[in-house]
N, CA, C and O atoms as a printed pandas DataFrame, in Angstrom:
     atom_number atom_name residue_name chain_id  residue_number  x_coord  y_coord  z_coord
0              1         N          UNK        A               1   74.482   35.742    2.716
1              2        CA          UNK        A               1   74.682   35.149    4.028
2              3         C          UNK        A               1   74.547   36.203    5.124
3              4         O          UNK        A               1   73.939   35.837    6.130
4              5         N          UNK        A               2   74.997   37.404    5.095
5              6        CA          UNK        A               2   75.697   38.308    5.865
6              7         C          UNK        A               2   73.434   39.038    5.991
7              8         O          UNK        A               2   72.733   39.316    6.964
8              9         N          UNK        A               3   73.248   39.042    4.975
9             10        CA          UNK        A               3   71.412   39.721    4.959
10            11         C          UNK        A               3   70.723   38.438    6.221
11            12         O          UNK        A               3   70.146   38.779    7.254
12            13         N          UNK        A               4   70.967   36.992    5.808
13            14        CA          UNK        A               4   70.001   36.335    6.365
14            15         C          UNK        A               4   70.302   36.476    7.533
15            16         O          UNK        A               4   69.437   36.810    8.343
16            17         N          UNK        A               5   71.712   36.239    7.945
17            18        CA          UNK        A               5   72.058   36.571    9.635
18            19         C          UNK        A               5   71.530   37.901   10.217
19            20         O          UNK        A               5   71.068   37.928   11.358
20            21         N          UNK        A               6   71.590   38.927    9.494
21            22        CA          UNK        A               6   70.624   40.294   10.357
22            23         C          UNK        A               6   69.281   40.223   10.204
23            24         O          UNK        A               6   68.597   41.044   10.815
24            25         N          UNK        A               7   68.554   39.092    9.240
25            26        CA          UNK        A               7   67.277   38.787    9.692
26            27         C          UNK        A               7   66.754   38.034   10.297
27            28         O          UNK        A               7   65.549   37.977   10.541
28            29         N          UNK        A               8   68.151   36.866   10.859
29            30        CA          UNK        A               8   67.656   35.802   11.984
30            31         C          UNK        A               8   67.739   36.714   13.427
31            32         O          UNK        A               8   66.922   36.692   14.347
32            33         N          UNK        A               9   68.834   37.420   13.338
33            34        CA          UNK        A               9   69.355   38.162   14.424
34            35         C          UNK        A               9   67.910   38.639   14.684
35            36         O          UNK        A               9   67.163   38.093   15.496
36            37         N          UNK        A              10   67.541   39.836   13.832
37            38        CA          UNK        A              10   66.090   40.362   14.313
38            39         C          UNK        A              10   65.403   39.625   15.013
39            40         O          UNK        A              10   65.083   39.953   16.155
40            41         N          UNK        A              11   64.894   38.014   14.234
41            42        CA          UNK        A              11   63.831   37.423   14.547
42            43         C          UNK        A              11   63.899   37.271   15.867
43            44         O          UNK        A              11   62.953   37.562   16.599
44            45         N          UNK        A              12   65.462   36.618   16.463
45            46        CA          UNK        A              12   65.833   36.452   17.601
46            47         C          UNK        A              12   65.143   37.395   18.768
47            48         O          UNK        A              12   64.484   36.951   19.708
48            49         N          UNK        A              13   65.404   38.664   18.540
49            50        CA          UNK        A              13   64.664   39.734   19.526
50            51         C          UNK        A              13   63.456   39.378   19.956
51            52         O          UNK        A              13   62.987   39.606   21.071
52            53         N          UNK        A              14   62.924   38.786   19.017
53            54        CA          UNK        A              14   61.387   38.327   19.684
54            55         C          UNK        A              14   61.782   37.697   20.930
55            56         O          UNK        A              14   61.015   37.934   21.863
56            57         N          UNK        A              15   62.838   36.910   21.208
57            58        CA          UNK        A              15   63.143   35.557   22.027
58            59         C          UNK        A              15   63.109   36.180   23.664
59            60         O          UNK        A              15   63.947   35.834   24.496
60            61         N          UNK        A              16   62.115   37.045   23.929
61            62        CA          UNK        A              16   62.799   37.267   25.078
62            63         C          UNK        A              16   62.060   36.412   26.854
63            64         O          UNK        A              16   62.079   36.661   28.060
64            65         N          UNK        A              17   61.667   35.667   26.185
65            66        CA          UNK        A              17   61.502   34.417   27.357
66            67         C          UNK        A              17   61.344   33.547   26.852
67            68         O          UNK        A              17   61.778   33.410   25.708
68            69         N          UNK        A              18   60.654   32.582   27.485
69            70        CA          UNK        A              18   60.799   31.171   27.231
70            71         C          UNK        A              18   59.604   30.339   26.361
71            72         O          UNK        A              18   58.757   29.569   26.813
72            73         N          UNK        A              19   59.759   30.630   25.386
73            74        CA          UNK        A              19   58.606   30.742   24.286
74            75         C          UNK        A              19   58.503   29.604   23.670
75            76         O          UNK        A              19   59.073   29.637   22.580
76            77         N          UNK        A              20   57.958   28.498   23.944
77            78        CA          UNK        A              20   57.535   27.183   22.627
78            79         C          UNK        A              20   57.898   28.167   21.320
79            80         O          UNK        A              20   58.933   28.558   20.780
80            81         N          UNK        A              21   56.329   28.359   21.099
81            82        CA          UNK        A              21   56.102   29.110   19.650
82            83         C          UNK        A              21   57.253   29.868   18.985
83            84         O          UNK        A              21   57.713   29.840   17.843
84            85         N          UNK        A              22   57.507   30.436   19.896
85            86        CA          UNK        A              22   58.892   31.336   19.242
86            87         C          UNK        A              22   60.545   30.492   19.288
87            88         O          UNK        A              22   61.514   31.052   18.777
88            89         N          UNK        A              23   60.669   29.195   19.919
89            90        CA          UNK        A              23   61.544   28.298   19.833
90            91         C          UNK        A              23   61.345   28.137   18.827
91            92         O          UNK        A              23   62.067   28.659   17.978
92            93         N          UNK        A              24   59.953   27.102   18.375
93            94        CA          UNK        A              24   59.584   26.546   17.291
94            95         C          UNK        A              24   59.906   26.963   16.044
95            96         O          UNK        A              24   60.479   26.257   15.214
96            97         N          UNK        A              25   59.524   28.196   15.863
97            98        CA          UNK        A              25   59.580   29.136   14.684
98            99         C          UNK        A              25   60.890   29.799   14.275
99           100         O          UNK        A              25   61.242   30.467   13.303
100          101         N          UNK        A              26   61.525   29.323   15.477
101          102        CA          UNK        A              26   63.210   30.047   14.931
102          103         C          UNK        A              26   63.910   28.356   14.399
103          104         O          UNK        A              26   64.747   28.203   13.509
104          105         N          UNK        A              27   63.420   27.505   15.048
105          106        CA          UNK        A              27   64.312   26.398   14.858
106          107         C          UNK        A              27   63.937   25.629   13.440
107          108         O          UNK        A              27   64.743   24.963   12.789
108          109         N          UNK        A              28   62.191   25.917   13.005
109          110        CA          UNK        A              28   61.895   26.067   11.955
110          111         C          UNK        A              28   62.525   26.612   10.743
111          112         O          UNK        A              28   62.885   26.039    9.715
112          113         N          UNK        A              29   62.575   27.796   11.079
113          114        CA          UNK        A              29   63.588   28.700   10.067
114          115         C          UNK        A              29   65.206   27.836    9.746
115          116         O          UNK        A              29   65.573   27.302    8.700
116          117         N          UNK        A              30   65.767   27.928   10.765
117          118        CA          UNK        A              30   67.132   27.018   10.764
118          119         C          UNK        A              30   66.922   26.036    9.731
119          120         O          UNK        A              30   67.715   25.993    8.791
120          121         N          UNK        A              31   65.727   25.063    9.810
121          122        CA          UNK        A              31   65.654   23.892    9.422
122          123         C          UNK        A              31   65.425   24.160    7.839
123          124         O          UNK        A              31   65.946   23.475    6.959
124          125         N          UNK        A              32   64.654   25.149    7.638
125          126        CA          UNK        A              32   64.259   25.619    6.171
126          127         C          UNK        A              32   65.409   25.836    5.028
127          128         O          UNK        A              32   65.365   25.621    3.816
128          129         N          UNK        A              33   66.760   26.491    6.109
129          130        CA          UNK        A              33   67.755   27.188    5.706
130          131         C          UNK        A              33   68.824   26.653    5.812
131          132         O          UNK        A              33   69.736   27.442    6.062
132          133         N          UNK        A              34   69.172   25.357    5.701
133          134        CA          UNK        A              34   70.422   25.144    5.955
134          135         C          UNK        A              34   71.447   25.308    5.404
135          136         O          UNK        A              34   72.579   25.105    5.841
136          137         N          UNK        A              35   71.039   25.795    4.122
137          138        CA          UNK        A              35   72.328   26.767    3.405
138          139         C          UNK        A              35   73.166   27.237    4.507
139          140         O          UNK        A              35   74.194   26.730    4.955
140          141         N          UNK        A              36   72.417   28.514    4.941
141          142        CA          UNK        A              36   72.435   29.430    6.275
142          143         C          UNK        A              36   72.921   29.269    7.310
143          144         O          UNK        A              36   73.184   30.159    8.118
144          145         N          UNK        A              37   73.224   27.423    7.511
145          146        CA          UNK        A              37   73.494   27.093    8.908
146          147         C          UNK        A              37   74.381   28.116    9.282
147          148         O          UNK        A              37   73.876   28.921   10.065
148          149         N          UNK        A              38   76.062   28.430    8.824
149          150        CA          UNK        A              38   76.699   29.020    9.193
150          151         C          UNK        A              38   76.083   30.565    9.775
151          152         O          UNK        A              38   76.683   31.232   10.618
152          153         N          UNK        A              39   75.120   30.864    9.312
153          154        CA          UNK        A              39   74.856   32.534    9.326
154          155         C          UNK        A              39   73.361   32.226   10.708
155          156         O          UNK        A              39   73.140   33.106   11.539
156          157         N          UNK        A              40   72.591   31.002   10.698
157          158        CA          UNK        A              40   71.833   31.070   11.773
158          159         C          UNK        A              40   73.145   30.271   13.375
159          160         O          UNK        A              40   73.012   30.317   14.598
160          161         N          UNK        A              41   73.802   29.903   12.847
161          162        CA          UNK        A              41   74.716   29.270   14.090
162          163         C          UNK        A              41   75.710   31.110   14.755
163          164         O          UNK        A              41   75.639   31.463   15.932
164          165         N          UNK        A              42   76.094   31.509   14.224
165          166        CA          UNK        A              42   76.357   32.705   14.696
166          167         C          UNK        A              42   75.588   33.804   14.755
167          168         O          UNK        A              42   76.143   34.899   14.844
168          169         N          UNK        A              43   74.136   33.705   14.716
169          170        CA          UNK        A              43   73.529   34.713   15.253
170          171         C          UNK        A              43   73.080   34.357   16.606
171          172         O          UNK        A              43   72.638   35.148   17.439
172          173         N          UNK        A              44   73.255   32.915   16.763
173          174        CA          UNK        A              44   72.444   32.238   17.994
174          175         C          UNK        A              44   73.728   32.524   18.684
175          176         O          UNK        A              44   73.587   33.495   19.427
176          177         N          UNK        A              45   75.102   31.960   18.713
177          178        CA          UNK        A              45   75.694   32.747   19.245
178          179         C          UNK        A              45   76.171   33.886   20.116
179          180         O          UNK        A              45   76.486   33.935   21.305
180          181         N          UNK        A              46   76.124   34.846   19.088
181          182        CA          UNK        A              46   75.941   36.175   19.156
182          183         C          UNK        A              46   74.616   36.502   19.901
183          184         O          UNK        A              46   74.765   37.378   20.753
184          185         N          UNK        A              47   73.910   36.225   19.836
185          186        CA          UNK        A              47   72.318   36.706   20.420
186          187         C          UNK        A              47   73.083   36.154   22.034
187          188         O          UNK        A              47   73.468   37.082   22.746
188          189         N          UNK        A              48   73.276   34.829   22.539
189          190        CA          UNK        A              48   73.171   34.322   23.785
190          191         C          UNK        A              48   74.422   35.485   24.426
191          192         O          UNK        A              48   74.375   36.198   25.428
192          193         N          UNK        A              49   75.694   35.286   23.203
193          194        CA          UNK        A              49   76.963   36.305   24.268
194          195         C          UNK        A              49   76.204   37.662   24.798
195          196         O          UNK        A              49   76.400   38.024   25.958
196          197         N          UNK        A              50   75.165   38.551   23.764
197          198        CA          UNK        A              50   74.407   39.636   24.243
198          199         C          UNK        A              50   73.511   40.018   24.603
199          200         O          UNK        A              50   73.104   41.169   24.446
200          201         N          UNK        A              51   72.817   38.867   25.354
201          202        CA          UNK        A              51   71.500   39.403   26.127
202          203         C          UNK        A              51   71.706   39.255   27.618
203          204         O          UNK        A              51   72.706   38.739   28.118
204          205         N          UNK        A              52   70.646   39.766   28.308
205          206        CA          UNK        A              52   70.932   39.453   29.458
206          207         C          UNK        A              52   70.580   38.532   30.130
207          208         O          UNK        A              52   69.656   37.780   29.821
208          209         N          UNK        A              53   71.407   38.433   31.369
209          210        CA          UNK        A              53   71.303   36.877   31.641
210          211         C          UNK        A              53   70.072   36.241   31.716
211          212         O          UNK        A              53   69.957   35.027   31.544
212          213         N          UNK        A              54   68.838   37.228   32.043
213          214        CA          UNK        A              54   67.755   36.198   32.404
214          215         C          UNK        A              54   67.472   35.724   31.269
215          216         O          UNK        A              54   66.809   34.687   31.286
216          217         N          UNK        A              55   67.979   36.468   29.519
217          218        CA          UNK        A              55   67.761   35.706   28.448
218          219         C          UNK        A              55   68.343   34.662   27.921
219          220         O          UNK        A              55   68.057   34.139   26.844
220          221         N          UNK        A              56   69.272   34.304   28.770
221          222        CA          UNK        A              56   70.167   33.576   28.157
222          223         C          UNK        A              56   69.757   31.839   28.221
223          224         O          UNK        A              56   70.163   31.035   27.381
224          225         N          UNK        A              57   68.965   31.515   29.277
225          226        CA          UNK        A              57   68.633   30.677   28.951
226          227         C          UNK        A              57   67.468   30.331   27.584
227          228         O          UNK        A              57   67.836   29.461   26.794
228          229         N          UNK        A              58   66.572   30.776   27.417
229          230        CA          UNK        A              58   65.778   30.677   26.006
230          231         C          UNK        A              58   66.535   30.579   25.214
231          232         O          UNK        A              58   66.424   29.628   24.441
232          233         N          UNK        A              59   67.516   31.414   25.074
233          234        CA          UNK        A              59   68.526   31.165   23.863
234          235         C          UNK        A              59   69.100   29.774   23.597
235          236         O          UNK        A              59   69.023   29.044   22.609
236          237         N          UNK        A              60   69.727   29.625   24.841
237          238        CA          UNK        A              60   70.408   28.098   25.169
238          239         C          UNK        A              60   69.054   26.990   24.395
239          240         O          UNK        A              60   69.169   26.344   23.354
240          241         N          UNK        A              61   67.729   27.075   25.386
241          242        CA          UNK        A              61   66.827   26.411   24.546
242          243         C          UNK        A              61   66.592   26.198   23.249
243          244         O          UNK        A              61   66.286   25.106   22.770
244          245         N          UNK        A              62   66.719   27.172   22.677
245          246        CA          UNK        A              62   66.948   27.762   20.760
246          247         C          UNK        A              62   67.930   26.753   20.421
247          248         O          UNK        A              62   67.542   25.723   19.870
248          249         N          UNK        A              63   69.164   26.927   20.685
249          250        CA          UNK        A              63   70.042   25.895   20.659
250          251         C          UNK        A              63   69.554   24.532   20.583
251          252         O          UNK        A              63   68.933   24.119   19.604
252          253         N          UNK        A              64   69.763   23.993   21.362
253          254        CA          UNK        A              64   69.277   22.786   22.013
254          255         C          UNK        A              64   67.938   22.551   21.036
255          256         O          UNK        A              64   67.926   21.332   20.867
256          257         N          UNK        A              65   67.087   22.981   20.492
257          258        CA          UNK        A              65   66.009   22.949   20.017
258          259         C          UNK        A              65   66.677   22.359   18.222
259          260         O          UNK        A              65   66.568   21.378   17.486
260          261         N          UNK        A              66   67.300   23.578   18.233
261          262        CA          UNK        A              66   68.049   23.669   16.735
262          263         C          UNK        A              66   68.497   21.834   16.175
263          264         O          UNK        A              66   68.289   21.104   15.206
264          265         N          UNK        A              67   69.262   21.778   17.607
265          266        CA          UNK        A              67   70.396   20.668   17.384
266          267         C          UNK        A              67   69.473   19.246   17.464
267          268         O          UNK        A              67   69.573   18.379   16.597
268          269         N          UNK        A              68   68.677   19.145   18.479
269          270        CA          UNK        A              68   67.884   18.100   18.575
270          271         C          UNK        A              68   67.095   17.775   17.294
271          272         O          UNK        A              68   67.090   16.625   16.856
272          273         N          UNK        A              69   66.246   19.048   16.525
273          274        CA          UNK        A              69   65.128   18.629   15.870
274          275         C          UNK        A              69   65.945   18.452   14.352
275          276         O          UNK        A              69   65.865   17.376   13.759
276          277         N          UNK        A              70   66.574   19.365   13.896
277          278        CA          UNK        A              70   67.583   19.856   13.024
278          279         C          UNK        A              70   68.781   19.201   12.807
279          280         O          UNK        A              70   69.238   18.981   11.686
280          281         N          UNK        A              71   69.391   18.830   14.031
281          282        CA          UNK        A              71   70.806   17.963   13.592
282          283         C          UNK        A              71   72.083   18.446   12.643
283          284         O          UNK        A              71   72.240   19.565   12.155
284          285         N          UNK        A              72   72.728   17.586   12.551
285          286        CA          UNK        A              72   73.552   18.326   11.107
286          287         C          UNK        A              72   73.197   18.801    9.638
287          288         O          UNK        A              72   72.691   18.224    8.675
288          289         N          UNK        A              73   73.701   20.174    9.869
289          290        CA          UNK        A              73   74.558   20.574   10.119
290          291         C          UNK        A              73   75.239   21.029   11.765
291          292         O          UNK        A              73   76.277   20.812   12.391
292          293         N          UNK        A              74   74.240   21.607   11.924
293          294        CA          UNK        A              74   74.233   22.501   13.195
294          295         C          UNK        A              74   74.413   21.916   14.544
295          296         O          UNK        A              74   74.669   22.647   15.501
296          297         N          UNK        A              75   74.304   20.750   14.653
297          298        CA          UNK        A              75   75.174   19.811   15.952
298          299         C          UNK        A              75   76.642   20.124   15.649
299          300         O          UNK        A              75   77.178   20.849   16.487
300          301         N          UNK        A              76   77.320   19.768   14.730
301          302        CA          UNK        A              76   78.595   20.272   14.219
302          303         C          UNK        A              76   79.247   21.661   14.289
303          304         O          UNK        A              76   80.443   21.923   14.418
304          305         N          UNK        A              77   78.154   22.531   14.171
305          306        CA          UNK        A              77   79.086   24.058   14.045
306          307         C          UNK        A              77   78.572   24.506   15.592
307          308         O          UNK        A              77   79.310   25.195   16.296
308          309         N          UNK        A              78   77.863   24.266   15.842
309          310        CA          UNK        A              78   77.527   24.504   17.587
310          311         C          UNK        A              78   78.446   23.742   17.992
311          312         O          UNK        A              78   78.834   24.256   19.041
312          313         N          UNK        A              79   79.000   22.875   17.807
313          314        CA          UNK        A              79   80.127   22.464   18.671
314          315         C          UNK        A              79   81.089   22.602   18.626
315          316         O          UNK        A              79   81.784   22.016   19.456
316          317         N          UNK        A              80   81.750   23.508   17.570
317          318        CA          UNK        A              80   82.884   24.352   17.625
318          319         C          UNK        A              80   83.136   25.483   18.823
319          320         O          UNK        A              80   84.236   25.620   19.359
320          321         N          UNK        A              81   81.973   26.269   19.167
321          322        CA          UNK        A              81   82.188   27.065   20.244
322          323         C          UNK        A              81   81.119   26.709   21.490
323          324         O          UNK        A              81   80.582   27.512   22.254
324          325         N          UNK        A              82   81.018   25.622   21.459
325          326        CA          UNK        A              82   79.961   25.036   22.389
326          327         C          UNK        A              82   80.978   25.352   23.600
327          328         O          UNK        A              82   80.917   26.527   23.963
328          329         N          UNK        A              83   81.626   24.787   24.094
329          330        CA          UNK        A              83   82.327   25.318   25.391
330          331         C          UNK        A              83   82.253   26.557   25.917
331          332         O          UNK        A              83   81.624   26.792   26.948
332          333         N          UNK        A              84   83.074   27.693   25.054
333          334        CA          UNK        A              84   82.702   28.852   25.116
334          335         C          UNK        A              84   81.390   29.193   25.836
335          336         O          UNK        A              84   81.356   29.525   27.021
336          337         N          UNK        A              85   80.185   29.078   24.950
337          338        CA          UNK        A              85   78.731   29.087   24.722
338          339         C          UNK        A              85   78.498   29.398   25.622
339          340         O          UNK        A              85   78.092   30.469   26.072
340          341         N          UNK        A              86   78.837   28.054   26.207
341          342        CA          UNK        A              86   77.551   27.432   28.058
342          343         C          UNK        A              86   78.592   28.608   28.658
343          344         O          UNK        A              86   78.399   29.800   28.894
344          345         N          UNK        A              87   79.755   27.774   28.798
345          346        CA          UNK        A              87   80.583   28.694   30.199
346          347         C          UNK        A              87   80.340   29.920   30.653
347          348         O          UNK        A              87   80.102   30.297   31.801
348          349         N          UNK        A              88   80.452   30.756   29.240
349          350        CA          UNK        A              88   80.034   31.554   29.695
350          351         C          UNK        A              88   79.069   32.719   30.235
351          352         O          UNK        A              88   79.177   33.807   30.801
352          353         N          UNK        A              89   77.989   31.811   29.702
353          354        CA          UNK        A              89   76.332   32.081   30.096
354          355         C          UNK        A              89   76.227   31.816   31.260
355          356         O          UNK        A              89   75.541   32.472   32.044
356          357         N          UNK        A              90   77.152   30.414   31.670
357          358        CA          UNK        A              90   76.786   29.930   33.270
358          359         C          UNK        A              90   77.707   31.068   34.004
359          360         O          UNK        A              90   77.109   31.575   34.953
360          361         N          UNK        A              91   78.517   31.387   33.871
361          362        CA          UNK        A              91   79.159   32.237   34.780
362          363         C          UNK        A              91   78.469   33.642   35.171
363          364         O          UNK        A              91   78.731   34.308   36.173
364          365         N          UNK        A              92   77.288   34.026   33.906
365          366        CA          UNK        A              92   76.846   35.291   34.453
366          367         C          UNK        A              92   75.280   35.020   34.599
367          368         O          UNK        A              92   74.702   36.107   34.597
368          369         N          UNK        A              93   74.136   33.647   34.761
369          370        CA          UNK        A              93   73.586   33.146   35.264
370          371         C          UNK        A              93   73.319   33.219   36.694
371          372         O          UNK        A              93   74.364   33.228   37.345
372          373         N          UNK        A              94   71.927   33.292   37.607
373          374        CA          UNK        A              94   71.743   33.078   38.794
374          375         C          UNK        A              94   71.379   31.523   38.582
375          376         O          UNK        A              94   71.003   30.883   37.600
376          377         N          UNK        A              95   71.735   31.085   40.341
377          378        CA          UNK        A              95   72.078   29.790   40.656
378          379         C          UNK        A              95   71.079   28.579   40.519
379          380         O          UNK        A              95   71.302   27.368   40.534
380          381         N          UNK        A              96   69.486   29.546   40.330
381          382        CA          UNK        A              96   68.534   28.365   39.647
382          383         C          UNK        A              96   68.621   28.333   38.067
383          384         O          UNK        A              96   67.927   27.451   37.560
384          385         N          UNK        A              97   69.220   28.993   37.338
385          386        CA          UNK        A              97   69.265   29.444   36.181
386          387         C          UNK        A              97   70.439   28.562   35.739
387          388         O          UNK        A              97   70.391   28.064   34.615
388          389         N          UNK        A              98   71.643   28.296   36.657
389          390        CA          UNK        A              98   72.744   27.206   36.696
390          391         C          UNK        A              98   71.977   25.713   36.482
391          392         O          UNK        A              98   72.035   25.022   35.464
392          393         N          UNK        A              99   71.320   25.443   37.596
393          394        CA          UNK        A              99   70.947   24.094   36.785
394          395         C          UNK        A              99   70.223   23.465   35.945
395          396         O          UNK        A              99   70.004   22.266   35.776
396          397         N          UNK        A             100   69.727   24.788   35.220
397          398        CA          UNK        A             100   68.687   24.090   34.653
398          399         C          UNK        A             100   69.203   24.096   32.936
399          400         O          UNK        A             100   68.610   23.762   31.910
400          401         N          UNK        A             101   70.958   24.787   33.255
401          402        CA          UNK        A             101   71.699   24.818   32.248
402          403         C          UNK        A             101   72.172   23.347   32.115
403          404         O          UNK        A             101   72.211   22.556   31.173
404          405         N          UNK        A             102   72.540   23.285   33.512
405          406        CA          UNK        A             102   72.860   21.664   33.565
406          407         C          UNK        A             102   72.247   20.152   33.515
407          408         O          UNK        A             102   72.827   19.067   33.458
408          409         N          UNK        A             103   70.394   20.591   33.570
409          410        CA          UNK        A             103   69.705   19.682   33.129
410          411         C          UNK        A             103   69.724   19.620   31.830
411          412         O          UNK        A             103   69.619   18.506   31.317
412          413         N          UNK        A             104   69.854   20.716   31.045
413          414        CA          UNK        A             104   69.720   20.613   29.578
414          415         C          UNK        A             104   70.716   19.612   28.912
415          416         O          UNK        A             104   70.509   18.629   28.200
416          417         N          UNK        A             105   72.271   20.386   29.542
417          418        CA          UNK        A             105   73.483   20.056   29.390
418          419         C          UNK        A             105   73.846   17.797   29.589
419          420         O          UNK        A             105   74.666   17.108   28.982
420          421         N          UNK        A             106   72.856   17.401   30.617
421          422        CA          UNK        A             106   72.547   15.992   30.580
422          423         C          UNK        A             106   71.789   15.440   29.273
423          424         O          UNK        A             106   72.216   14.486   28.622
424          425         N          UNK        A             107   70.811   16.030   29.015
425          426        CA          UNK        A             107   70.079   15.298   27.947
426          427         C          UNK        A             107   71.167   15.525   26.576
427          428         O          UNK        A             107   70.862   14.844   25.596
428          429         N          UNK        A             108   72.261   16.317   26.442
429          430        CA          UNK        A             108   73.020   16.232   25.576
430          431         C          UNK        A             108   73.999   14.716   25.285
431          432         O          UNK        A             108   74.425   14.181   24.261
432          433         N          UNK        A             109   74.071   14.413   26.640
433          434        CA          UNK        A             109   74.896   13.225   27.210
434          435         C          UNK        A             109   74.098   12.048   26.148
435          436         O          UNK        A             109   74.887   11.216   25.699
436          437         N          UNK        A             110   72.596   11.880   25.689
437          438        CA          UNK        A             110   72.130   11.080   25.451
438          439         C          UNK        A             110   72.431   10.892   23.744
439          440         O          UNK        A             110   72.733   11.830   23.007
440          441         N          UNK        A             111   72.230    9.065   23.188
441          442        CA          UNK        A             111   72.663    8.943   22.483
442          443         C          UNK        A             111   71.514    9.690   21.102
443          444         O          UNK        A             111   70.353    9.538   21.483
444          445         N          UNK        A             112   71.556   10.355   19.796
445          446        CA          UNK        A             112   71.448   11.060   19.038
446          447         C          UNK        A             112   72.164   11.079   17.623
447          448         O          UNK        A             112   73.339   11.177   17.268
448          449         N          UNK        A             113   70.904   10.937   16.945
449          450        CA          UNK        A             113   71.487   11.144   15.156
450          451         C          UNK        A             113   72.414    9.536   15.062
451          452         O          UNK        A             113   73.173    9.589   14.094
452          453         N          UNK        A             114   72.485    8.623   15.566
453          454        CA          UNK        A             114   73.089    7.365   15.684
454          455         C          UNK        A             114   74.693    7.857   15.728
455          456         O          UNK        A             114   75.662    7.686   14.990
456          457         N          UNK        A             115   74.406    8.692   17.224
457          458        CA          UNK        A             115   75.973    8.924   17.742
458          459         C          UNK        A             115   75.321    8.686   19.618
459          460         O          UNK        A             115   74.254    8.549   20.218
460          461         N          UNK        A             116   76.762    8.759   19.887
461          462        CA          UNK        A             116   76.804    8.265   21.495
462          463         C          UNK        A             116   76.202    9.648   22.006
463          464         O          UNK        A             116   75.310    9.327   22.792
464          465         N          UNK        A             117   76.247   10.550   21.956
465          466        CA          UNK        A             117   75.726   12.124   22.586
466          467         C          UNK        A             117   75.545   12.956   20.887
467          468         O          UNK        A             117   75.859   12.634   19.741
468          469         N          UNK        A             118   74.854   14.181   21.537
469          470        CA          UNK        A             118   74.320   14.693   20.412
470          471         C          UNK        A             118   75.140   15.516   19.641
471          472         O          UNK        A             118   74.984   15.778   18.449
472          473         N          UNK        A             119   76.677   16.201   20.938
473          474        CA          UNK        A             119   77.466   17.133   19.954
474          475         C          UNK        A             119   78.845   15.406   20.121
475          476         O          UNK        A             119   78.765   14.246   20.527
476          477         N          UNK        A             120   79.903   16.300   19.518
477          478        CA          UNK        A             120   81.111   15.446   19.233
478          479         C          UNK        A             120   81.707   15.564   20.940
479          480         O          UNK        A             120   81.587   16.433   21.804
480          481         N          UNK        A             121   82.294   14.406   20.901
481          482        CA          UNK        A             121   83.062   13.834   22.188
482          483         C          UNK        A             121   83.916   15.169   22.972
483          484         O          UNK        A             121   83.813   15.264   24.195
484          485         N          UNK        A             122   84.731   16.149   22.221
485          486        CA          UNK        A             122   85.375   16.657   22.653
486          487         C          UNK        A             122   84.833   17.887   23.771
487          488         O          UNK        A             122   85.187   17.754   24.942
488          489         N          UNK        A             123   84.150   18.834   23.470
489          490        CA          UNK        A             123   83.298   19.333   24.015
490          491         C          UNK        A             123   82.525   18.929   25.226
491          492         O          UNK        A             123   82.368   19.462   26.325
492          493         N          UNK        A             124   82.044   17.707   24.631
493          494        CA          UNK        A             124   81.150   17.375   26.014
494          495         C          UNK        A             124   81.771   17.187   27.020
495          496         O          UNK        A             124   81.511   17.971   27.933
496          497         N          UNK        A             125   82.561   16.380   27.226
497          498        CA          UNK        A             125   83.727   16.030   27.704
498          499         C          UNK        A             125   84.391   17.270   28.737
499          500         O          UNK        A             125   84.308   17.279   29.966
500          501         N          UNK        A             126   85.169   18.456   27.741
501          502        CA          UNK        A             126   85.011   19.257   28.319
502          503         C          UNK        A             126   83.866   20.027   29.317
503          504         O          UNK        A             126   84.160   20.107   30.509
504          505         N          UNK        A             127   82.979   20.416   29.006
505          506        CA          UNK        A             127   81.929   20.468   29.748
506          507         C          UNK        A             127   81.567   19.903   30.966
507          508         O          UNK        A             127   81.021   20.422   31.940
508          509         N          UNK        A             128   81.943   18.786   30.777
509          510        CA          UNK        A             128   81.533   17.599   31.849
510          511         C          UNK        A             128   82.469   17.996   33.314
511          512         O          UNK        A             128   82.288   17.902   34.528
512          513         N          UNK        A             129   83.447   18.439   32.487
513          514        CA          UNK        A             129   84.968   18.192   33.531
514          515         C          UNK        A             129   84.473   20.057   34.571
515          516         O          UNK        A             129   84.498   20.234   35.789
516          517         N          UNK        A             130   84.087   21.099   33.445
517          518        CA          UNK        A             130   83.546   22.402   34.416
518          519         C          UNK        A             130   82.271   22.052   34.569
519          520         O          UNK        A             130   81.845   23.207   34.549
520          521         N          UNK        A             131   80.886   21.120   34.768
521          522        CA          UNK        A             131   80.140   21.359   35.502
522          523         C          UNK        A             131   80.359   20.353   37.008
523          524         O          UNK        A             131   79.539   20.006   37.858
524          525         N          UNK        A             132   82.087   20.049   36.850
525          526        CA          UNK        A             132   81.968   18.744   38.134
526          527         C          UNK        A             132   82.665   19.506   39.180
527          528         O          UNK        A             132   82.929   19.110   40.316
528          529         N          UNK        A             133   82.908   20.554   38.699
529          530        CA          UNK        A             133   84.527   21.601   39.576
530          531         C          UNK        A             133   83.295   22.136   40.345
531          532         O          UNK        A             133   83.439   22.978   41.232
């Protein structure tokens, strides 16, 4: 587990804009591996808490990519620190870089995997309540 996460981590480095191909190919991998979920859900993580901000959105995309095409597992363990996640990407984000966290953050709202939104109620919810402050 602990090998595949320092070789998703690597792959991640590629991520440093806003890359289809390189979305594709990481969310690919995820999908290949879901053993792994746990070990690709905390490198994505980890990758978004440490890059810089202008990377942080691609990452977010990675995400979002993961969860949409992929589903569960990984709607589930992304939404354990999903709050965390955004917040605090948005807090060190510039202000066009804010909404386009928050356009993403809508299409989550939509119904998915034959659930009402794509992560679990609690989270979003939360979310909802700091992008209205």
């Amino acid at each position: 587990m602990d090998e595949f996460k320092k070789g998703y981590l690597a792959a991640l480095d590629e991520l440093t804009f806003n890359s289809k191909p390189i979305i594709n190919n990481l969310t690919m991998m995820a999908q290949t591996n879901i053993p792994f979920a746990p070990a690709v859900v905390d490198a994505v993580q980890l990758h978004i808490s440490r890059v810089k901000p202008q990377l942080k959105l691609p990452a977010l995309y990675l995400l979002d990519s993961i969860c949409k095409n992929v589903g569960p597992p990984y709607t589930d363990l992304f939404a354990q620190n999903l709050y965390k996640t955004i917040t605090e990407a948005y807090t060190l984000v510039d202000n066009s870089t804010r909404t386009q966290i928050q356009r993403l953050f809508l299409t989550w709202l939509q119904p998915m995997f034959h659930k009402p939104t794509l992560f679990p109620e609690d989270p979003t919810k939360k979310l909802e309540r700091f992008f209205t402050k």
